[in-house]
Structure formats: structure tokens, C-alpha cells
N, C-alpha and C positions, 0 to 999 in steps of 0.2 A: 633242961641240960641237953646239949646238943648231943646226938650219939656218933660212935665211931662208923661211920658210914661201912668205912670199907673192909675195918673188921669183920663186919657181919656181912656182909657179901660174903668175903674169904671164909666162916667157917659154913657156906653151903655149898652144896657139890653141885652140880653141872645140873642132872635133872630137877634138883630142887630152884634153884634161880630158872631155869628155863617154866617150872610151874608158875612160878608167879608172874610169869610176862604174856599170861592168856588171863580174861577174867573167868571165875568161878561157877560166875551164873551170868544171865543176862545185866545183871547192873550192880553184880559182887564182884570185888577182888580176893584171891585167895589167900588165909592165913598161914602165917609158919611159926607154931609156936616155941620154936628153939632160938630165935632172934626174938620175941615178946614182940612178931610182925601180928596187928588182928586184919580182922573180916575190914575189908574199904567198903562203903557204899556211897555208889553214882546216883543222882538220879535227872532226869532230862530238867529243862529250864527253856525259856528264860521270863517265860509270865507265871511260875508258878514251882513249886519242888513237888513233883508229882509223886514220889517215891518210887519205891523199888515196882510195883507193878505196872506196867502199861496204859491195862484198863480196870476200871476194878477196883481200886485201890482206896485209901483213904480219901475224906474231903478236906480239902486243903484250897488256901487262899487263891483266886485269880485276879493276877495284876492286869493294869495296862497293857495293852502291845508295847511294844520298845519303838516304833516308830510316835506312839502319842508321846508316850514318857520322850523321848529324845527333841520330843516338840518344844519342851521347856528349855531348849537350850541352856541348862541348868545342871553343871558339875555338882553341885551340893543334890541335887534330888535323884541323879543317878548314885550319885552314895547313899542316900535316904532309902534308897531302894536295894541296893546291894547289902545293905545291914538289916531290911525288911526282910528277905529273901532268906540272909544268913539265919533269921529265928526261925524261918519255917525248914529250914533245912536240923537246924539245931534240935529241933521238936520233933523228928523224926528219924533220928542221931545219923543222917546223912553227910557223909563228910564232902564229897565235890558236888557240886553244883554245874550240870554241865551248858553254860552262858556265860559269858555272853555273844550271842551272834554277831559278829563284825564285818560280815563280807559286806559289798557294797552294793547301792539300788544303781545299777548299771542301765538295765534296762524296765521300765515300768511294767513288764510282763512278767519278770521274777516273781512265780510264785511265792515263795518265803519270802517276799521283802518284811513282811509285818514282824518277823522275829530279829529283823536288821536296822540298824541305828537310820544308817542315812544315804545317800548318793556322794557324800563329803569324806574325804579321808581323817580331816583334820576332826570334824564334830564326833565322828564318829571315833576314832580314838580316845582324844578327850575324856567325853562320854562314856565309853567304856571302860577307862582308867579309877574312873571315882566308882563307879559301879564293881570292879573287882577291888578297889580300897574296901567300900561297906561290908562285900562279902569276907575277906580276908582276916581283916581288923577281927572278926568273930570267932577268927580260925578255921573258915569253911573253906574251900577251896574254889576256885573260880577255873572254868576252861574255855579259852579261847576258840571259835571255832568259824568256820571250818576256813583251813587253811591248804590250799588258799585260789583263790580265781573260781570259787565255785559261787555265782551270782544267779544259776537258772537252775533249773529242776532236769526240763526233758534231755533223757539218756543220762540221766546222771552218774551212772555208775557207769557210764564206759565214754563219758565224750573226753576228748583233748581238748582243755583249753589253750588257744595257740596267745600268746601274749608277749611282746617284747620288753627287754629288759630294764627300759626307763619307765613303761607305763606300770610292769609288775611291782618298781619298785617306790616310784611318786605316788603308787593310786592303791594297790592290792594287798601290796604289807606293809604298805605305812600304819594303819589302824593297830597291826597286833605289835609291832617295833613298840610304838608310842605306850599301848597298854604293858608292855612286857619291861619296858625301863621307865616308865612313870608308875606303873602300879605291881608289878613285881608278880606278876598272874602266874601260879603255881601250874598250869598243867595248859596245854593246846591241845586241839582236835584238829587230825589229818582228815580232808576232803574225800570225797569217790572222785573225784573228779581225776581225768591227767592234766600238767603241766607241762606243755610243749614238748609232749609225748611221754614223759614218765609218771606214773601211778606218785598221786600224791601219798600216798604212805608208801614210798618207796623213794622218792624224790630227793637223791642225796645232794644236790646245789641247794635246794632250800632247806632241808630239815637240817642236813650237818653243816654247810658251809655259812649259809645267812643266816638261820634262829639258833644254833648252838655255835658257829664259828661265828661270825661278825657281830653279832647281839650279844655274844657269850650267855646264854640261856641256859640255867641250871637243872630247870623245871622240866616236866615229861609228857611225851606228845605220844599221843594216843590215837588210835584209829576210829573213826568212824564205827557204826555199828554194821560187821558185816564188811566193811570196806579193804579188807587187807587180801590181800592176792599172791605173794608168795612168800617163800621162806627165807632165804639167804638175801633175797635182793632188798627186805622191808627193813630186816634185821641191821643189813649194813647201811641201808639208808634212811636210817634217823628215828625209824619211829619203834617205842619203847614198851609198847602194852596195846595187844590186841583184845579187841573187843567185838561183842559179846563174849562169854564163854559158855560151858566150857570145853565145845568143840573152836575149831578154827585150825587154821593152817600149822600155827606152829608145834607146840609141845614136841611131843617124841621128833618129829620131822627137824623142828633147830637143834634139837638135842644129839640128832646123825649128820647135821649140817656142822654144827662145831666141830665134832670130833672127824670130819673128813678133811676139815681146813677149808671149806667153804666161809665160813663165819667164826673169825678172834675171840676166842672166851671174853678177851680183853674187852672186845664189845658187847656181851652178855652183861658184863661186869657193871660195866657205864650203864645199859637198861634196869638193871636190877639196883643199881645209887640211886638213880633219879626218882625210880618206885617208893626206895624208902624214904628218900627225904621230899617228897610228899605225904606219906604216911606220917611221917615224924611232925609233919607242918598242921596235919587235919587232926593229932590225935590218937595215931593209929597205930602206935611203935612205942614200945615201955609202956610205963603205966599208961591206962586208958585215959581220956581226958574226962573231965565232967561239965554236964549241961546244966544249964540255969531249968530251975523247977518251973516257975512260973511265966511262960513262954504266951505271948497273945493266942487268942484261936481267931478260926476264919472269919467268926460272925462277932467278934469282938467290939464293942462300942469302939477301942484307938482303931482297929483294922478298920472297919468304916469311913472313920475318920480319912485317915491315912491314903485312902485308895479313892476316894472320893475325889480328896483333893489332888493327890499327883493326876489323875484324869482328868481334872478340869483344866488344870494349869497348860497343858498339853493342847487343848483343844484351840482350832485355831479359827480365828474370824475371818473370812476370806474376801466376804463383802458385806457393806452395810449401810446401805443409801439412808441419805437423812436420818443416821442413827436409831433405828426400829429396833437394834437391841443396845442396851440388854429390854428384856420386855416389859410391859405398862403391866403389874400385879392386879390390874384390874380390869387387865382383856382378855374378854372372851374367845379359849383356844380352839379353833379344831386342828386336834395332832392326829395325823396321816401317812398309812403306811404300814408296812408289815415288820420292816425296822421298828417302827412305833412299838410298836405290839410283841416281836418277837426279834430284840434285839440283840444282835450279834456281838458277844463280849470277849469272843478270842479266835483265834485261826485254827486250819487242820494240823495235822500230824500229831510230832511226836511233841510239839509247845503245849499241847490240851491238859489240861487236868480237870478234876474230879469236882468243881465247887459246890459249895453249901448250898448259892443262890445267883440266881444272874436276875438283876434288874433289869424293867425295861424303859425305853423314855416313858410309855404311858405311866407307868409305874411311879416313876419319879417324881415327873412335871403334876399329873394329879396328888401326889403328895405334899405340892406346895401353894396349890393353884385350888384343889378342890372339886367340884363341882363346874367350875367357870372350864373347866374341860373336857372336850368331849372325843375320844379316841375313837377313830374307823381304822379297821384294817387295809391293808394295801394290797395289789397287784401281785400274784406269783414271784417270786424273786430265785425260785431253785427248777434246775431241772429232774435231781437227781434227789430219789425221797432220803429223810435220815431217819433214824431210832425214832420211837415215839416219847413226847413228852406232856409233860401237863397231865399225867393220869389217865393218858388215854388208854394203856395199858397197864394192868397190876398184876403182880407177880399174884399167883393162886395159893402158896405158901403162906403170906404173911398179908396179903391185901392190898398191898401198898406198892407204890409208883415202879414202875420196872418189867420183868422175866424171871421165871425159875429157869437153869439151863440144867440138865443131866446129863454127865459126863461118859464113853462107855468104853473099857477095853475089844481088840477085833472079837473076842469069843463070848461078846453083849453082856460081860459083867459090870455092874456098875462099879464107878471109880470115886465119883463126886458127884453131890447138889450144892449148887449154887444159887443165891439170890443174886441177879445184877440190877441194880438201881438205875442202870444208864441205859438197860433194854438191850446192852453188847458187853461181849465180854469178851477176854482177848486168850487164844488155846494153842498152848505148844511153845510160850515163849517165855513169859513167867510164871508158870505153875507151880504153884507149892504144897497144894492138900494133899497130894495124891501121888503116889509110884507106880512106872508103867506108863503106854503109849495111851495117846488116845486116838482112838477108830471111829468115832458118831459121838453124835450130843443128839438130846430133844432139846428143842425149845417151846417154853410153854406160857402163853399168857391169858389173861380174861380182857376181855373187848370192851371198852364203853364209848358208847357212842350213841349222836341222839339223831344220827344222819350220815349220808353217803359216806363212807371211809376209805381211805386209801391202805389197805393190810401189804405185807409182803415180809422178805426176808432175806439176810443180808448175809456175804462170805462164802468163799470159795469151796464148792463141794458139790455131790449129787443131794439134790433136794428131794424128800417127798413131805405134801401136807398129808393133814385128816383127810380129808375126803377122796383120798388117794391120788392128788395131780403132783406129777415125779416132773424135774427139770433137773440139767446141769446148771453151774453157776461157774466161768474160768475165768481167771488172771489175762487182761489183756496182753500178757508180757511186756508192758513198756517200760516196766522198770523196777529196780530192787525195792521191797519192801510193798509192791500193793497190795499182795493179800491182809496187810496191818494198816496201810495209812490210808487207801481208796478201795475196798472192797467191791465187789460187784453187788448189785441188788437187783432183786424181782417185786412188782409189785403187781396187785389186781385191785379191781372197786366191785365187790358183790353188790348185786343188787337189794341185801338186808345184811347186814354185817352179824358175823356170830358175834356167839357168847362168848368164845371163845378161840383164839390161833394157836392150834399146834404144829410143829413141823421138825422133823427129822433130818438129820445130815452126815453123810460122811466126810472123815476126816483123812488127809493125809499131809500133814505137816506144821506147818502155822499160819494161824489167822484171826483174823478178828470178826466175831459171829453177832449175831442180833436180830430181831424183832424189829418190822415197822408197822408202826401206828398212827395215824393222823385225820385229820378232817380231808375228805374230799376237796379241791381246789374246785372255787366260785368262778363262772366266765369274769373275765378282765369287763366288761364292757360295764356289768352291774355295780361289781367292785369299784368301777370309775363313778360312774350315777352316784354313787354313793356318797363319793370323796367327792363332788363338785357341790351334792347339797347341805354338806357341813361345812367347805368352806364356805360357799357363801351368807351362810347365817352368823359366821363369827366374825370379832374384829380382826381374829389375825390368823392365817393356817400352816402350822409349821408339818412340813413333809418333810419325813425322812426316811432317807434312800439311801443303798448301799450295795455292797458286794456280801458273801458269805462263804466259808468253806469250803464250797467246791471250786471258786477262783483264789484265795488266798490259803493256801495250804502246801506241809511240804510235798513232794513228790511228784506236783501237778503244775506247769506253766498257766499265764492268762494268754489267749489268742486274741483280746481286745480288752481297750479301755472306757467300753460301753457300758451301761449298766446295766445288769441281766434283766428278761423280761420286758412287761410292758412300763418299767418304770419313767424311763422320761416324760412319755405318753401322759403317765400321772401329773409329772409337777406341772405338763402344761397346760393339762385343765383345772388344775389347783389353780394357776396361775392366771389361768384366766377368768375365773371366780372369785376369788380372793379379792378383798378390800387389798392386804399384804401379806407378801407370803416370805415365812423362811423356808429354808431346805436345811437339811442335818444332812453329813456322809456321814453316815456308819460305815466307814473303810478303811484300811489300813492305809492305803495307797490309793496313788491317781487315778480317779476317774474322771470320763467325756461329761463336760454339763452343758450342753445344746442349747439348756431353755435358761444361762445364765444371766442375759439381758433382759429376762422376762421376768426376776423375780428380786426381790428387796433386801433378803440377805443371805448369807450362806456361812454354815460353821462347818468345818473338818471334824467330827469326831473321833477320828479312828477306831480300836476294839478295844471301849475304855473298861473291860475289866467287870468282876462281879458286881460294883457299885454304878455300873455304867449310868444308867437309867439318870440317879443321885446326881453323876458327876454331869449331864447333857441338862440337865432342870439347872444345877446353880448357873450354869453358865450363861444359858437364853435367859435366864433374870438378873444376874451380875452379881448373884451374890458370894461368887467367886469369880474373878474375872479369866475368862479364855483366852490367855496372854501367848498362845501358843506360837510360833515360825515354823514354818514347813520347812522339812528335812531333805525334801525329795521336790525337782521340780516337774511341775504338772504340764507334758502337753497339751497342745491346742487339737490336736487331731491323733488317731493313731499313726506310728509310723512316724509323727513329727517330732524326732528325736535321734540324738545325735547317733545312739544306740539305740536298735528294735529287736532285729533277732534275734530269738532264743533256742532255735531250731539248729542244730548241727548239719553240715555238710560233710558227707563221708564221713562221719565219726568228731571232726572239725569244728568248734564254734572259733571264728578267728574274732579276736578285739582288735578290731580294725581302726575302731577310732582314738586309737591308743589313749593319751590323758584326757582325753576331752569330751569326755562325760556327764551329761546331766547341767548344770545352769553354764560349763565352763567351756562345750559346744556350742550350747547355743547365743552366748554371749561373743563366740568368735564367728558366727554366722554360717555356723554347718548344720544346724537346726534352725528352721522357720521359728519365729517370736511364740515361747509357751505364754499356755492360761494363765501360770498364774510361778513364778520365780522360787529356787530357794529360797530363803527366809523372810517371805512374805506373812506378814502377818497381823490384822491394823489392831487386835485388843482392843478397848474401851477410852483409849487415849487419841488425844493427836498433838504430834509433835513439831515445834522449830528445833533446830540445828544454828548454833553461831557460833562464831570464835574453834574452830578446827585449828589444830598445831600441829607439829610433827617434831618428834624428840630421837632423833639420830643416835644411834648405838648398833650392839652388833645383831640384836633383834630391833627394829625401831618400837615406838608406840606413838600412837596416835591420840587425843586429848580433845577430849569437842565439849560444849557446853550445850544439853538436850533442856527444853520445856515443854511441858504439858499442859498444853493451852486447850483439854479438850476439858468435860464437865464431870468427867471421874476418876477418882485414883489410878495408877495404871504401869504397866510395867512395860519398860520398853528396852529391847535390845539392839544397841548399835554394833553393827557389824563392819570387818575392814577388810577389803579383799587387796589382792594386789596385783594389777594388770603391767606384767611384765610389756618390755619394749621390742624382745623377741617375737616373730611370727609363728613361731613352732612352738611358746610356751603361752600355755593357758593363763586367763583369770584364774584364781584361787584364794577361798578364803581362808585370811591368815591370822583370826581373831574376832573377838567379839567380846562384850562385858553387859550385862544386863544389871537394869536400877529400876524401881520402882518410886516415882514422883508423884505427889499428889497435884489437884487441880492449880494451874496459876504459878506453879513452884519450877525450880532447873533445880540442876545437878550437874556438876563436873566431873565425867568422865572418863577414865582411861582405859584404851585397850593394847594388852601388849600384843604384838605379831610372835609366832612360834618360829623358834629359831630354824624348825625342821623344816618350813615351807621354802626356804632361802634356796633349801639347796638344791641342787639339780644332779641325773645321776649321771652320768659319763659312760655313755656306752664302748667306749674303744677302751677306756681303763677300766669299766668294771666296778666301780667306785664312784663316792662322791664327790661332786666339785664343794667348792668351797660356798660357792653363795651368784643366783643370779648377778648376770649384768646389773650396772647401777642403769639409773635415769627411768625407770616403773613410774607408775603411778598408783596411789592410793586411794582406794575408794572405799569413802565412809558411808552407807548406806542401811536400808530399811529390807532389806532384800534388793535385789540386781534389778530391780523393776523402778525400784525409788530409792536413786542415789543422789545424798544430800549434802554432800562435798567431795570433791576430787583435790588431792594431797601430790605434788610433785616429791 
């Protein structure tokens, strides 16, 4: 039963509605229980519902990145997955869910692109639309984010994004328009970022006039963690619930801002509606809601299932000379590489969570293969040590994998012990054992190791070890949030590793702390020796190479699209050993492949999640086909792109090349020709195209007849762009329908065009026009690389 909204506003007084417009803790909202308002819980997304703690916390499911999953060009498995997400959210009675990420891959240096659909407004919407359906439909809450122009990292909490007002509104909020009136997305997330000079939580053109005036948007927008800057100006411009809590800007401060006439109760009122009827929507007003008992867990035989497969489908085949995949079950592998071995299944920041298990390809591929495979490790791929894993360190407590940490008040009482399984643990931000400041931790682990190690220790403070060596450890200052999302670290190699690492640290504020542990790094040169005489004693050597963490994570840009280390180096001695070589990317995004004319085939994996390893093995054997299109297109060099920098001027990043981003530049010839186009992508099929139509209406649709004249079942997505006859309006793609054919078989076809891509925005009126110029062209294509009929 719906309640009286605004009843219950009116019977709270001023201070009480101003309480609830701060959250309570870091990822609680706070109860009022004279409306029967309860406790909200947030927790971060969009690969996983981490919960309420940061670090630390339960183990819970790890998806796909959203750039594999968004690879299936597939509205049904972005819902598949939004109702995935909703059980794990439901098992942890988490009411929002804060994803999905929708800003756009503008430039291929965006660190967070791997938590981002696409470089496409249209897929991306879409996309994001069935993905807040799955969650919703559960009753979970879905949050848009970050709104909006926030595409990079560096200076993120203080840069201006300068953007004009056809590109912000064809390219920047078209994604969250589409998701907010196609799927009805209960709550948005304001940016750090400004918006042609105003603080996007504060931003009244877009928060009051476009997403609650011209969208009519019922739903409530939220701040950033951290992100909100003042009182009176946030308050009247649009946004409805700061966060974290339960310090911040406003409380007592809006509560003397109303009552001076600074800030309309009237708008107190409208922030404190939109609270409840989100709460009213997750469960969290009147009676409580109830969860289903029997909810899957992480290691679940479906969750397996399920994650397996949305990672494969995603995985995309890039090249494949004389069909060398899917692979002969009966050749002899050498898998190559430190991806092999210690493969990368999600990004930094705040998308991470806690898994049961992260597969690796060797893991996998030997699971299916046997013996007939034989794993080397690879070349260096990090510069910056992490946590220790694999047991290299065990808490002393319990024996097992991880750190004890002890917690201390300034007058060296203790407050808490801790086991951390992860080797880090995060202090000052979610803590809940304990009352009172914290001033120091020890951290303390036991050593195993059968050779050289790499010890150190990680987070912002004065260090001292055991054998009394004191160091500082400080905050580069580049930006909000490193002492949580990029920590600083020290490390040494003794010449005989103890028994044991302890080390002490002062505290003043918040951060995230830990223990490293690892094997010493092998010279590259033996590591290569090595990879050249496995390949060449097998029939076939799949290397795989990637990116990790410290270039795909929030808070941190990429300064190239090279591949860290000495890894090219690698596939080109593979390559020149090998009978036949594949290459795997383990990346979310675009990387340089130098040695791509040298090698047989190549698959995108992206960060396919806990089941990675599972989901790269069915793929290179077909026993799920990697039907994936790339979301994002891949330059040919660094810099060879319409947009590169990420770097602010004066405070300025200006989007200078207004609509014409990513395949829709370089298609107008303001970008040198990319490696490799949006939705390229060949699967295990090959296709004719005959008999194209076109069926005239106020969306048109397009109608083709596709066959699969290749030798395995196969799924193929035809896509339709539409290349305007204007010089100032881009290509864009305005549809696509995917069908799965088996060998020798067609299918007919249809894709409809989105009515949204018609329009164009009217800068002197401020508004919509009604619909491009006539006389376009339609291009029916395989991606913008292979286009296989042109439509008048």
C-alpha cells in the first residue's frame, strides 16, 4: 500500500527531516521510528554487493566487469544479471545497490572504464536499463552513476568538466534519460566532478531543471561518497542525501540555513519525499519487507554455472586466421604468462569485493585439457607490490591465509583484534567492534617461503618494523580518497626471509592498512627462456597478457595503452617459437598489440569474474562460444583517438571534440583508422547478408536476411548505424538485434532504430528538435570495420 508521502514529512520537525538527509554511517541511512522509516543499506557495485564494510567484510559473489558482460550486446543478460546482483543484495538485506556505472569510455585512459558499459550512449543505456529492470523487479534499488561528465579520474574531485550543450546532452545524459524512463532507476549518483564550472552535487541545470524538470524524475540523487561541498548551494540544487555519514556538511549547518531563508523548508520537504519513497520502494517504511530463505551462495553449483557463462558470452574473438579456435582437444598446450597463472578477475577501488575464489586460465584450461597442458609463468606485469596471496602469509592466530591486525586507542589501550583474510584491512571508515579513536595497529604475520621474498607494508602513517627500521609512508595528495583506494607502500627483499613480519603504525584518520608478501620477481630474460622452450615443444601456445589494478582502477588514470612490463617482448618470442600462437587480454580495455600480425589468434577476455579461468577454457575450446562485440573502440597507437586527454588544464578538462567520440571520430576522419572498431567481433561463425530492406515509420527498421555459412553454431549481431548527411552530425549507432544460427541455416532479421537517436538538441532553443534531416544513410554492419549493406 502506498503511503502518504507527505503526511509523514509534515508530522517531522525541521531537525528531524534535516537528520535524515546525512547518512548514518558510511553505507547506513538513518531510521525514524515515528514514521515506521528503518535503517537503508547502500552498498558499493557494480561486479559484486560488497556490503556494508569496505574491506573486510563477507565473501560474496564476483561478476564479470561490465565492459565483458556489456560485450554480449544482450538486454536479456544485463537483466540476468541485475536479478543475480538483486539475490546477492537480498542475502545481505541490502536495499540499494549502488550501479550501475554509465558514464562513457571517452577516452581509453579512463581509469574506471572497466566499471562502464561502453563508449556508445545508446548500448550503454539500453544495457543499463534491463540491468536496473533485474535489480528492481526484486525490489532492490538500483543508482545510477556518476552523473554526470565524469569519464577520468585525475583531479577528480576538483576538475571542471567544460562540455557544450548538444554534446552533454546527445552523448553524457543520454545513458541515464534512457535508463530513468525505460527502466524507472530509483536513486542517481552525483559526480565529484564540476560541470562547466558548477560542483555536480550542486548543479541546479541538471539536477532540478533536466533529471527532476525535463525527465520529471521522482527518484533521489545522492552524492558521491565525500563529494558534497556546501550547504545552501547543494541543498537548492538538486541533490537530496549526502553521503557518507554521519559527519558532512549539512545537519545542524542546513538546519540554520533554513531557518535564515537561505534554503525553503519547501525544499527540505521534496529531499526528505524522495528518501521515503525510495525507502517505501526497497522495503524500508511500514512493515519491513521479507527475503526469500534460500538465496544461492558464492560457490553455489547455479552461481558457477551462471558466471561462467555470462563471461564467456562476453569474450570476444578479435582474430582468427584459418580458424585455430576454438582449439583441437587434442593439442598440446603451453599456457604462458603471469595472467595464466595469476589471473586478474576484477578492477581497483571501490567495485572490489571479497570472493570465495578467483580462477585462473591455468586453472581452468588444465581442468579440461589435463595433463596435455603445461603452464609457465610470465614476465613482471606490476610495478607496485599488493597484499600477499596464496598463503604466503598466515595470520598467527588461526594459521590460515592472511594478518592479525591490533587495534590501539592514543593511551596504547587496546580496542580490537582482528583476523584479515585479505592481508588489509580498512580503519576509520567502517568500523564497528569498537568505541573510540584509533591511534596505531600492529600488524602481524608468519612468513613462508622457500626463496627470495618481497616483505613490506602498506597505508598512510609512521612505520616502525621488528628490528626497529622507522619510515614515513604519505598520501601523494592527488586526490580524494587515496589513503583507501591507492595506498602507499614499502617494500624490502632480505637476504633470508623471517619467520615472521611484524610492524607497527600510527594512525590519524582513515585508511586502508596491510601486509606484503610475495615471491621475489625472476629476471625477465630467464622468465622469457623459459616461455620459448614450452612453446616450442607444443602444438599450440596460448599467452596471455593483460593490464591489472594499478592501470584499471578508480582514482588512478592510464598514461598509455601499452602493456605493462616486459610483456610484448613475451608474445614475440612465443611467437616466434610457436608452431601457433594465441594471445588472451585479460583487460577490461584497450590495449597496444605490436606483435598482432605475428600471431594466429587473439581473444579479449576482459575481468571475467571469480569463474574467469572456467569462462577463458570454454571459450578457446567452443564449448561456449565467445560471441562477444566490443563496446569500446581500440586504437591503433596511443593518442590515436579522437579523445586522449585526461589531464586537466588549469583546473579544465575541455571535451573538445564534442559528439564525436570513440568509433563516431574516427569514422568522420578526426581519428587515424583504429585496430580494431566498435562491435567487432568474428565468434565461431561466418556470415552472408542478402535481401536488406528498409521499413519507413517514425523510428524506421531495418530487415536483412544473415547466414552462417561457417562450420559451428553461432551467434551473430547485426548492427545499424546511421550516417547522417550533415557534416557536423556524427555516425551513430541506432540499433542492433542479435540471433543465434546454426551451420548452413539464415534467419530473418529485424532491427528497430531508437527513436532517441533521431533527435538532435537545439542549442539556441535549448531543447529538442524533432528528428535529423532526411536523406541519411543506413549502415547495416558487423561493426564499422565490416559493413555489409548501405540503406538509403
Amino acid at each position: 500500500m502506498t503511503s502518504d508521502l507527505a503526511a509523514l514529512v509534515k508530522s517531522l520537525d525541521l531537525p528531524a527531516k534535516v537528520r535524515l538527509l546525512t547518512g548514518a554511517s558510511a553505507f547506513t541511512l538513518a531510521d525514524e521510528p515515528s514514521i515506521e522509516l528503518h535503517e537503508m543499506r547502500f552498498s558499493d557495485g557494480p561486479t559484486g554487493v560488497r556490503g556494508l564494510k569496505f574491506t573486510g567484510g563477507r565473501v560474496v559473489t564476483l561478476f564479470p566487469n561490465a565492459t565483458l558482460l556489456a560485450s554480449a550486446w544482450d538486454e536479456q543478460s544485463a537483466y540476468e544479471v541485475g536479478q543475480l546482483l538483486a539475490e546477492e543484495a537480498m542475502a545481505q538485506r541490502i536495499h540499494v545497490v549502488l550501479g550501475p556505472t554509465i558514464n562513457l569510455h571517452r577516452t581509453a585512459l579512463g581509469g574506471r572504464l572497466f566499471e562502464a558499459y561502453s563508449e556508445d550512449p545508446l548500448l550503454t543505456g539500453r544495457l543499463a536499463a534491463a540491468y536496473v529492470r533485474g535489480l528492481q523487479d526484486s525490489g532492490v534499488g538500483a543508482c545510477l552513476k556518476h552523473l554526470v561528465a565524469n569519464e577520468s579520474e585525475t583531479e577528480r574531485n576538483t576538475v571542471n568538466s567544460v562540455v557544450d550543450g548538444k554534446t552533454l546532452h546527445e552523448l553524457y545524459l543520454l545513458p541515464f534519460e534512457i535508463a530513468i524512463e525505460d527502466a524507472g532507476a530509483w536513486s542517481v549518483m552525483g559526480a565529484y566532478n564540476d560541470v562547466n564550472g558548477v560542483a555536480s552535487t550542486e548543479n541546479h541545470h541538471i539536477n532540478n531543471e533536466v533529471v527532476k524538470g525535463a525527465w520529471g524524475y521522482p527518484g533521489l540523487i545522492m552524492s558521491d561518497w565525500f563529494a558534497t561541498k556546501t550547504v545552501a548551494p547543494a541543498a537548492n540544487g538538486g541533490l537530496d542525501l549526502v553521503m557518507p555519514g554521519p559527519d558532512g556538511p549539512w545537519g545542524d549547518a542546513l538546519t540554520a540555513a533554513v531557518r535564515a531563508g537561505e534554503v525553503d523548508e519547501a525544499v527540505i520537504d521534496d529531499h526528505v519525499t524522495r528518501l521515503l519513497r525510495l525507502a517505501e520502494r526497497v522495503g524500508a517504511l511500514g512493515a519491513p519487507r521479507e527475503y526469500p530463505a534460500d538465496l544461492p551462495v558464492p560457490t553455489s553449483r547455479v552461481r558457477r554455472e551462471q558466471l561462467t557463462r555470462l563471461a564467456a558470452r562476453g569474450i570476444t574473438v578479435l582474430k582468427n586466421d584459418r580458424d585455430l579456435l576454438p582449439l583441437d582437444r587434442s593439442a598440446r598446450v603451453a599456457l604462458i604468462g603471469r595472467h595464466a597463472v595469476e589471473t586478474i578477475t576484477m578492477g581497483g577501488g571501490s567495485a572490489g569485493v571479497n570472493p570465495p575464489y578467483q580462477v585462473s586460465v591455468a586453472e581452468g584450461l588444465s581442468a579440461l585439457l589435463g595433463d596435455r597442458v603445461t603452464a609457465v609463468d610470465g614476465v613482471a606485469v606490476r610495478t607496485q607490490p599488493v597484499p600477499a596471496r596464496d598463503g604466503f602469509l598466515t595470520a598467527p592466530s588461526n594459521g590460515q591465509p592472511g594478518i592479525d591486525v591490533i587495534l590501539y586507542d592514543a593511551a596504547g589501550g587496546e580496542l580490537e583484534r582482528r583476523y584479515c583474510a585479505q592481508a588489509k584491512t580498512m580503519i576509520g571508515m567502517d568500523d564497528d567492534g569498537f568505541t573510540g579513536t584509533v591511534a596505531a595497529a600492529r600488524l602481524v604475520a608468519d612468513v613462508h617461503s622457500d626463496g627470495p621474498a618481497e616483505l613490506g607494508v602498506m597505508g598512510v602513517g609512521d612505520w616502525t618494523l621488528s628490528d626497529g627500521t622507522s619510515f614515513p609512508l604519505r598520501a601523494s595528495g592527488s586526490g580524494i580518497g587515496e589513503e583507501v583506494l591507492t595506498p602507499p607502500t614499502r617494500t624490502f627483499v632480505p637476504s633470508t626471509a623471517p619467520d615472521r613480519l611484524e610492524a607497527e603504525v600510527t594512525i590519524d584518520g582513515m585508511g586502508l592498512y596491510g601486509l606484503i608478501g610475495n615471491a621475489a620477481s625472476r629476471e625477465t630474460v630467464d622468465v622469457i627462456d623459459d616461455a620459448v622452450r614450452a612453446a616450442a615443444g607444443a602444438d599450440v601456445a596460448v599467452v596471455v597478457v593483460g593490464l591489472t589494478e594499478e592501470q584499471e582502477t578508480e582514482s588512478v588514470d592510464k598514461t598509455t595503452l601499452r602493456l605493462p612490463g616486459a610483456q610484448d617482448a613475451l608474445v614475440e618470442a612465443v611467437a616466434g617459437a610457436a608452431r601457433r600462437t594465441v594471445v588472451v587480454v585479460n583487460a577490461a580495455t584497450p590495449v597496444l598489440m605490436p606483435w598482432l600480425p605475428r600471431v594466429d589468434a587473439v581473444l579479449w577476455a576482459g575481468l571475467p569474474g571469480q569463474e574467469g579461468g572456467h569462462a577463458v577454457a570454454a571459450a578457446l575450446l567452443g564449448d561456449i562460444e565467445p560471441a562477444g562485440r566490443l563496446v569500446t573502440t581500440f586504437p591503433a597507437a596511443d593518442g590515436a583517438a579522437p579523445a586522449w586527454s585526461v589531464t586537466p588544464v588549469d583546473g579544465r578538462l575541455e571535451y573538445g571534440e564534442g559528439t564525436f567520440i570513440g568509433y563516431r571520430g574516427h569514422f568522420a576522419g578526426r581519428a587515424p583508422e583504429p585496430a580494431f572498431w566498435l562491435g567487432h567481433g568474428l565468434g565461431y561463425g561466418e556470415w552472408e547478408y542478402s535481401d536488406v530492406r528498409l521499413v519507413t515509420g517514425d523510428a524506421p527498421s531495418i530487415t536483412v536476411t544473415v547466414k552462417n555459412v561457417g562450420r559451428h553454431e553461432s551467434r551473430e549481431v547485426v548492427q545499424v548505424y546511421l550516417r547522417p548527411v550533415e557534416p557536423d552530425e556524427p555516425v551513430r549507432l541506432v540499433g542492433w538485434t542479435a540471433v543465434t544460427v546454426e551451420p548452413g541455416k539464415s534467419a530473418r532479421v529485424t532491427v528497430h532504430t531508437d527513436r532517441r537517436l533521431w533527435r538532435r538538441w537545439d542549442t539556441t532553443a535549448q531543447t529538442w528538435s524533432d528528428r535529423l534531416a532526411d536523406g541519411g544513410k543506413f549502415l547495416v554492419a558487423r561493426g564499422l570495420g565490416d559493413i555489409r549493406a548501405t540503406v538509403s
